[in-house]
C-alpha positions as a printed Julia matrix, in Angstrom:
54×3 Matrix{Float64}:
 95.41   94.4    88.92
 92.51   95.4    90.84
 92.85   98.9    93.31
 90.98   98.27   96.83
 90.39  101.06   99.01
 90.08  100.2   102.98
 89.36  103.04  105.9
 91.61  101.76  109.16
 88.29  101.83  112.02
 91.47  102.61  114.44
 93.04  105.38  113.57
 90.43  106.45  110.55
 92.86  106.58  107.69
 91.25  105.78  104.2
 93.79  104.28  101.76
 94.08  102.15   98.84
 96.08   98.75   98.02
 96.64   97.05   94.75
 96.45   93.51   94.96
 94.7    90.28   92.85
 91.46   89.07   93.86
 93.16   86.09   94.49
 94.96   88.12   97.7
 91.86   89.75   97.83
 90.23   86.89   99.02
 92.9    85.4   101.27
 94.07   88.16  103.19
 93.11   91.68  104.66
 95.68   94.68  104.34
 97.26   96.65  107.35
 96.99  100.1   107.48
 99.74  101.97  106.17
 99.57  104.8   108.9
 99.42  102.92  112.3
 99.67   98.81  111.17
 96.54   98.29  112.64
 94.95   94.99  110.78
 91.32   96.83  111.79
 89.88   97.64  108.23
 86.92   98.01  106.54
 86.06   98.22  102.23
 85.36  101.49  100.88
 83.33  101.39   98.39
 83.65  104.1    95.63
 82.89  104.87   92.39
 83.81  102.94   89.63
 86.35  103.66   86.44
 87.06  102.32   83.66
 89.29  103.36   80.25
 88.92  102.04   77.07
 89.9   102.93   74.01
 88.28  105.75   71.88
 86.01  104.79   68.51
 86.88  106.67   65.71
């Protein structure tokens, strides 16, 4: 499941949801700090793990 990361524009607070895109597409988070529906993406970098080659 995908990690999003939102900064609340009220209050400033950067924080990070998981959720599928399928939510992801339907519905914006509230901010965890002051339940403000005011957010905006982040956009950081990106990560990935896969398994080591031998």
């Amino acid at each position: 499941m995908p990690t999003y990361e939102y900064r609340c524009t009220k209050c400033e607070k950067i924080f990070s949801t998981h959720m599928s895109m399928a939510e992801h597409d339907q519905e914006k988070p509230r901010c965890p700090t002051c339940k403000g529906n005011a957010v905006t993406p982040q956009y950081s970098d990106f990560f990935a793990k896969t398994s080591k080659k031998s």
